[in-house]
PyMOL CGO cylinders between C-alpha atoms (Angstrom):
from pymol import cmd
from pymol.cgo import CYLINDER

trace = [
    CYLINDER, -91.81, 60.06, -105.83, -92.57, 60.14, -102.17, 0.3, 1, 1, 1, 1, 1, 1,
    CYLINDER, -92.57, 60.14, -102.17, -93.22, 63.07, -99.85, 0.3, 1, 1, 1, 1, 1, 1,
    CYLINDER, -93.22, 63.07, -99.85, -89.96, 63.81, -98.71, 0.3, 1, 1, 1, 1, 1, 1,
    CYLINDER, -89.96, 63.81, -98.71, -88.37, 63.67, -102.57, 0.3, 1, 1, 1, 1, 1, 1,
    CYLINDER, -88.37, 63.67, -102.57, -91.18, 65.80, -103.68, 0.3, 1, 1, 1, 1, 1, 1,
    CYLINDER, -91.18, 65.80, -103.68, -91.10, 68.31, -100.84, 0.3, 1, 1, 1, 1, 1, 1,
    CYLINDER, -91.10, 68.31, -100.84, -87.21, 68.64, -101.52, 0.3, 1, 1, 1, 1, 1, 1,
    CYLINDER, -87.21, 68.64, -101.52, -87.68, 69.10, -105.35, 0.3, 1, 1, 1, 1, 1, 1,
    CYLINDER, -87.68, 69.10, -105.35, -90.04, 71.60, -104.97, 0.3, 1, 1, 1, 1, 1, 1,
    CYLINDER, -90.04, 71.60, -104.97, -88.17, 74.01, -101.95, 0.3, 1, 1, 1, 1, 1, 1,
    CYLINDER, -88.17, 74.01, -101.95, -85.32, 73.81, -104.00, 0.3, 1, 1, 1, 1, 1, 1,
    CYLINDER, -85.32, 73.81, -104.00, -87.02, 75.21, -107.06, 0.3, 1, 1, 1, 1, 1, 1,
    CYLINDER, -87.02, 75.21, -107.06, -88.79, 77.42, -105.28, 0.3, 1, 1, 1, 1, 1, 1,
    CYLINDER, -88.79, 77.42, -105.28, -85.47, 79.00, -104.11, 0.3, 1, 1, 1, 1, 1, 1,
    CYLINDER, -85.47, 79.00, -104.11, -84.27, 78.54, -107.56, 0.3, 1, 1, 1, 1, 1, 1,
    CYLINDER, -84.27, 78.54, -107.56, -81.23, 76.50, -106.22, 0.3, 1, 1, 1, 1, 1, 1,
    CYLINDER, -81.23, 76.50, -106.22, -79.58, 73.87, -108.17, 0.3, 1, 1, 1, 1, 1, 1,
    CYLINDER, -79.58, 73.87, -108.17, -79.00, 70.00, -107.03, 0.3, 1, 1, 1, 1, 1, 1,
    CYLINDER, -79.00, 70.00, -107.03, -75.21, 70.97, -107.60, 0.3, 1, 1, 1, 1, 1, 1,
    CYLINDER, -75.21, 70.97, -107.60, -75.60, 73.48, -105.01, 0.3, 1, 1, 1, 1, 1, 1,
    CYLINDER, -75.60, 73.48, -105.01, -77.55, 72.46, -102.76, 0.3, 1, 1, 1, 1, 1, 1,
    CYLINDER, -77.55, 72.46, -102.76, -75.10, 69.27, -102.46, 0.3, 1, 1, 1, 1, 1, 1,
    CYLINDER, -75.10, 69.27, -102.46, -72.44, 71.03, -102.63, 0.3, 1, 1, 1, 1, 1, 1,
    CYLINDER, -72.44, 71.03, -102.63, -73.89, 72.56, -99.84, 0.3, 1, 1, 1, 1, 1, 1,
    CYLINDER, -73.89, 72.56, -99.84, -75.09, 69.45, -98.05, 0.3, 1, 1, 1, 1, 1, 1,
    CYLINDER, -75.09, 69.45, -98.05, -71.36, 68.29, -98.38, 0.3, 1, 1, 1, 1, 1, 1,
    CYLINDER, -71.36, 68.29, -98.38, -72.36, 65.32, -100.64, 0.3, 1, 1, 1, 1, 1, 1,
    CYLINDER, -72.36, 65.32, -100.64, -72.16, 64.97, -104.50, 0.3, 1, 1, 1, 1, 1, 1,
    CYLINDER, -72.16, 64.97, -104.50, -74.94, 65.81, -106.76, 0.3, 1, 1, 1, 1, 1, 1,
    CYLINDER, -74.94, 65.81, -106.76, -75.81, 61.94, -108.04, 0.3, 1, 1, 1, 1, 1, 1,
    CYLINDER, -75.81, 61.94, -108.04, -76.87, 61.36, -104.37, 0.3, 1, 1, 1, 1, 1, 1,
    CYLINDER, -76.87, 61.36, -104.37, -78.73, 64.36, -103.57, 0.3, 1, 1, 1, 1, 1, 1,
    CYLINDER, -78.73, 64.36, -103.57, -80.17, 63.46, -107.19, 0.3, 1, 1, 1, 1, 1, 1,
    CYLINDER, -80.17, 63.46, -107.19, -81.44, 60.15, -105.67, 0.3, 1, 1, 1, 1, 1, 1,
    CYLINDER, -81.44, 60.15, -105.67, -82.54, 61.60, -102.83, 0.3, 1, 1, 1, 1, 1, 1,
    CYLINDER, -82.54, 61.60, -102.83, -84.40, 64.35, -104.52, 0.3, 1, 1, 1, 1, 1, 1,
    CYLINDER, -84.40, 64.35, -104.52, -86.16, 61.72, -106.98, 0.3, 1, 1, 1, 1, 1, 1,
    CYLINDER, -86.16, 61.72, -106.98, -87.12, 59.18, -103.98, 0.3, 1, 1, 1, 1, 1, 1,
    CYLINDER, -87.12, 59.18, -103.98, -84.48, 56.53, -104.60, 0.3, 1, 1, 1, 1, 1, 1,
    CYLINDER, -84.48, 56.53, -104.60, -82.65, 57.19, -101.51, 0.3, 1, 1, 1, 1, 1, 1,
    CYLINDER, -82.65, 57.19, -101.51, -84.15, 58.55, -97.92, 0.3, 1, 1, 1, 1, 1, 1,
    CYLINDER, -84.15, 58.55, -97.92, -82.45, 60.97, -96.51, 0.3, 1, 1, 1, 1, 1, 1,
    CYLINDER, -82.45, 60.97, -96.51, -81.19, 60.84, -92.57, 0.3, 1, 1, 1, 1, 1, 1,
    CYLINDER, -81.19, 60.84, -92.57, -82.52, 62.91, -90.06, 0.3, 1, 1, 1, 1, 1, 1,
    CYLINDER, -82.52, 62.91, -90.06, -78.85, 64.77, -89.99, 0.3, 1, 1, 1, 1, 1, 1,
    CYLINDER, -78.85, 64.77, -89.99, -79.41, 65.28, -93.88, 0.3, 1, 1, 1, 1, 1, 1,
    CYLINDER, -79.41, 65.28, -93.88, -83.24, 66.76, -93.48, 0.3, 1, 1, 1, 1, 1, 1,
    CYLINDER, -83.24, 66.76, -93.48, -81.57, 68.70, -90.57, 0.3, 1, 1, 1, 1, 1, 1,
    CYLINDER, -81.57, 68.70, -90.57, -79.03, 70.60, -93.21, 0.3, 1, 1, 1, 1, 1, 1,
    CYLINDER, -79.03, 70.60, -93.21, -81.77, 70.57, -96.35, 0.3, 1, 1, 1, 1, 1, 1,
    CYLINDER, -81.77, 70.57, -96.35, -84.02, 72.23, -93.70, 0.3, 1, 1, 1, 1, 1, 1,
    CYLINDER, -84.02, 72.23, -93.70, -81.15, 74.79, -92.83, 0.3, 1, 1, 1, 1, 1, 1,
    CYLINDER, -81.15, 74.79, -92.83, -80.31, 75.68, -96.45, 0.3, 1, 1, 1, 1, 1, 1,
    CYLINDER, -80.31, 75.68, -96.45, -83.78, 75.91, -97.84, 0.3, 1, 1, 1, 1, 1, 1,
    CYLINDER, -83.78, 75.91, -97.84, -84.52, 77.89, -94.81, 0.3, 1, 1, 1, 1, 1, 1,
    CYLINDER, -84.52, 77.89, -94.81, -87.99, 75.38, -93.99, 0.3, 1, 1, 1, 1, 1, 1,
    CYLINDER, -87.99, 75.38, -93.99, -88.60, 73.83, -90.72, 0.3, 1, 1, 1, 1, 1, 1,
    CYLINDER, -88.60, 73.83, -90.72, -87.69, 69.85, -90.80, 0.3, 1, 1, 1, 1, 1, 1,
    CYLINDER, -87.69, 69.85, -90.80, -91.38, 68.98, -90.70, 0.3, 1, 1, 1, 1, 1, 1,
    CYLINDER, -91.38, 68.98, -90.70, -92.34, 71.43, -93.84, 0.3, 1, 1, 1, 1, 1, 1,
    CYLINDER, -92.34, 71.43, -93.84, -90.09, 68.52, -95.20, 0.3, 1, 1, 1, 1, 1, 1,
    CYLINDER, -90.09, 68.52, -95.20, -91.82, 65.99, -94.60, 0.3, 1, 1, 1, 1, 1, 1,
    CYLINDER, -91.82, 65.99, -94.60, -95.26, 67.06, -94.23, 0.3, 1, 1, 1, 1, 1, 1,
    CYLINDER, -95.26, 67.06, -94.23, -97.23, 66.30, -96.91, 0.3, 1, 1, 1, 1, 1, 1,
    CYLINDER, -97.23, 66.30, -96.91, -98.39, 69.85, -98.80, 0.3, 1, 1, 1, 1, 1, 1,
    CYLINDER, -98.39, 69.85, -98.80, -102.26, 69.78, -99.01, 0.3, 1, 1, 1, 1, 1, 1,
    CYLINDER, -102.26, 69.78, -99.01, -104.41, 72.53, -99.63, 0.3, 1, 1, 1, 1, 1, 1,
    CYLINDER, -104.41, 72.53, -99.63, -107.48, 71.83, -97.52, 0.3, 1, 1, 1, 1, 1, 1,
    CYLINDER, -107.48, 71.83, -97.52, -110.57, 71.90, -99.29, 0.3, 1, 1, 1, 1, 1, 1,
    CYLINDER, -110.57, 71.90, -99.29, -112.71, 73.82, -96.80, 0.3, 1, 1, 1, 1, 1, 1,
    CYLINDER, -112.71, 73.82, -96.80, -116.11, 73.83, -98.53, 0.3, 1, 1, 1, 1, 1, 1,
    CYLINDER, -116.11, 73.83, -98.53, -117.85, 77.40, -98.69, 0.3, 1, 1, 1, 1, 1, 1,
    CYLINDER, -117.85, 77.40, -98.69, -120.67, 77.45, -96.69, 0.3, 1, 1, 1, 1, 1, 1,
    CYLINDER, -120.67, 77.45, -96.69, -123.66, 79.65, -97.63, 0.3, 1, 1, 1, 1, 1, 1,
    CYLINDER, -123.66, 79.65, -97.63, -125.72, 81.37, -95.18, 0.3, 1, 1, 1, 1, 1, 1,
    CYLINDER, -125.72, 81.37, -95.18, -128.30, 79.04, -95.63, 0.3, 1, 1, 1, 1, 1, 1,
    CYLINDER, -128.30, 79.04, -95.63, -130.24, 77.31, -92.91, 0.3, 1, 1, 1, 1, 1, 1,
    CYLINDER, -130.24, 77.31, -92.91, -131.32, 75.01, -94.93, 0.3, 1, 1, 1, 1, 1, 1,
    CYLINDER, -131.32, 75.01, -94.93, -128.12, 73.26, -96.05, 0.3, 1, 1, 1, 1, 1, 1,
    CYLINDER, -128.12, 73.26, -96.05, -127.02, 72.43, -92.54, 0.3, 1, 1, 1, 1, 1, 1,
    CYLINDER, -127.02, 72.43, -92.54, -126.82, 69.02, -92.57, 0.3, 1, 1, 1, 1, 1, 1,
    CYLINDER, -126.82, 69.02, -92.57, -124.52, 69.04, -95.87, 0.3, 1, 1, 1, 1, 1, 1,
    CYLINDER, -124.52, 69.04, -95.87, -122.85, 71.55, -93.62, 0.3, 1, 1, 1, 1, 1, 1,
    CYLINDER, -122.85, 71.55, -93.62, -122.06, 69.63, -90.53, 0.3, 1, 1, 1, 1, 1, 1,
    CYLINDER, -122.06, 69.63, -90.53, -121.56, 66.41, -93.46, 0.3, 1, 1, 1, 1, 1, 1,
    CYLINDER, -121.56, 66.41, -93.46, -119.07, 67.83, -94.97, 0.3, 1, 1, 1, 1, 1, 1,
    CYLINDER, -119.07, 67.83, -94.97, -117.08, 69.26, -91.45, 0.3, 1, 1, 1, 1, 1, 1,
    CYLINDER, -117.08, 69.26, -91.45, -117.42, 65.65, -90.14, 0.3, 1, 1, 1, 1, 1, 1,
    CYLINDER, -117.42, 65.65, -90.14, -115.66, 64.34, -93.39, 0.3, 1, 1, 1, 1, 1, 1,
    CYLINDER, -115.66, 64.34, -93.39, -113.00, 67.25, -93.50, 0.3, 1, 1, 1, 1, 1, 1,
    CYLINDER, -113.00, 67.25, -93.50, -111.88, 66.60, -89.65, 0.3, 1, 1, 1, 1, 1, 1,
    CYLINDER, -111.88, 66.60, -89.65, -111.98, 62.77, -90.42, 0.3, 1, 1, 1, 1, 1, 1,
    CYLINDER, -111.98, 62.77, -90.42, -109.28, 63.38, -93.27, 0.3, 1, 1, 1, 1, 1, 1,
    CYLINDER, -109.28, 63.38, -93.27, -107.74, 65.67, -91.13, 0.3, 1, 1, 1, 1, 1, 1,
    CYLINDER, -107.74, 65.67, -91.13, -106.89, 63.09, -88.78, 0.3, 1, 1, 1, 1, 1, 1,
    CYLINDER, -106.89, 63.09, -88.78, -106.02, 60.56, -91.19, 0.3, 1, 1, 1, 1, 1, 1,
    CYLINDER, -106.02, 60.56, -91.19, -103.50, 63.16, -92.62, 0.3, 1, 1, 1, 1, 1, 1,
    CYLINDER, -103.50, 63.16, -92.62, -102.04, 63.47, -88.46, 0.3, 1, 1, 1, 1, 1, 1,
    CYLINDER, -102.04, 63.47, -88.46, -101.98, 59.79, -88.37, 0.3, 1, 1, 1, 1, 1, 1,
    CYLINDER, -101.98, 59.79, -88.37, -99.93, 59.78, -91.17, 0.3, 1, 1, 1, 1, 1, 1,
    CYLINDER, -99.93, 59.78, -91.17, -97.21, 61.85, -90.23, 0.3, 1, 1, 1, 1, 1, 1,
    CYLINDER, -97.21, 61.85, -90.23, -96.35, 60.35, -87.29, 0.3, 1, 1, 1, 1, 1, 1,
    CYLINDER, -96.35, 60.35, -87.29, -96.29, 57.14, -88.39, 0.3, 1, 1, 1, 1, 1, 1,
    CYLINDER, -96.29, 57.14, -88.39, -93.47, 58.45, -91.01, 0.3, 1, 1, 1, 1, 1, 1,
    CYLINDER, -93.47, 58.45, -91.01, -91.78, 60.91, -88.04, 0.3, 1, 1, 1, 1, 1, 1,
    CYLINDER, -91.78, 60.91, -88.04, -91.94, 57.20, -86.25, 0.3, 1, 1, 1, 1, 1, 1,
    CYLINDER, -91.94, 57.20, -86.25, -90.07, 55.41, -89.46, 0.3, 1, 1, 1, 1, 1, 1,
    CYLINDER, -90.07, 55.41, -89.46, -87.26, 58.40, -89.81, 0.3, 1, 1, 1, 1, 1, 1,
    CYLINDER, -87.26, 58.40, -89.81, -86.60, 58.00, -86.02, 0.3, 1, 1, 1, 1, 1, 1,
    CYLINDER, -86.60, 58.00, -86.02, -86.54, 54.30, -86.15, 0.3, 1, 1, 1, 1, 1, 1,
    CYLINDER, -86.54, 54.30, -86.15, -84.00, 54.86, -89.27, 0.3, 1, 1, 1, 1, 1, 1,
    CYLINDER, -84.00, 54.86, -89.27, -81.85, 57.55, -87.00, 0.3, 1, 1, 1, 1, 1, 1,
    CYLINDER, -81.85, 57.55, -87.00, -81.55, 54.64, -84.44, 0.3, 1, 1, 1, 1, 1, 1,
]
cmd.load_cgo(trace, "trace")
């Protein structure tokens, strides 16, 4: 299941919609919000657009991968510094892997709108 798919599965649960509604309100029929929903199908931007709208998320909550950073607790310890400043290093490396990879899949859903 890819971002998107899993995003969309998870808003809509979270609102406690069903796929019949929310393509009902999407103006298509369930089976293809179904295959959207499970990954077999990407959505347009015009879709994301109205599944943003309904679910009442931004466009980018959509397509954002959800990641809970794991911001290690640091101790008031002086001598643990340099695990410290390890450990920041590593975080803001992921960090900008993570911003790398959204725009290259903002880039692939505009190239797709085209």
């Amino acid at each position: 299941m890819n971002i998107i798919a899993s995003n969309l599965l998870a808003k809509r649960e979270e609102k406690r919609l069903t796929q019949v509604y929310m393509a009902f309100l999407s103006g298509m029929s369930q089976p293809n919000y179904s295959d959207i929903e499970r990954g077999k199908t990407r959505p347009s931007i015009n879709q994301l657009k109205r599944f943003a709208e309904i679910l009442e998320v931004t466009v980018d909550e959509l397509i954002s991968e959800v990641k809970k950073q794991k911001i290690p607790q640091i101790r008031e310890s002086s001598a643990n510094t340099e695990g410290k400043q390890s450990a920041l290093i590593k975080a803001i490396e992921e960090r900008d892997h993570y911003i790398k990879m959204l725009e290259n899949q903002l880039a692939d859903l505009r190239k797709k709108e085209d």
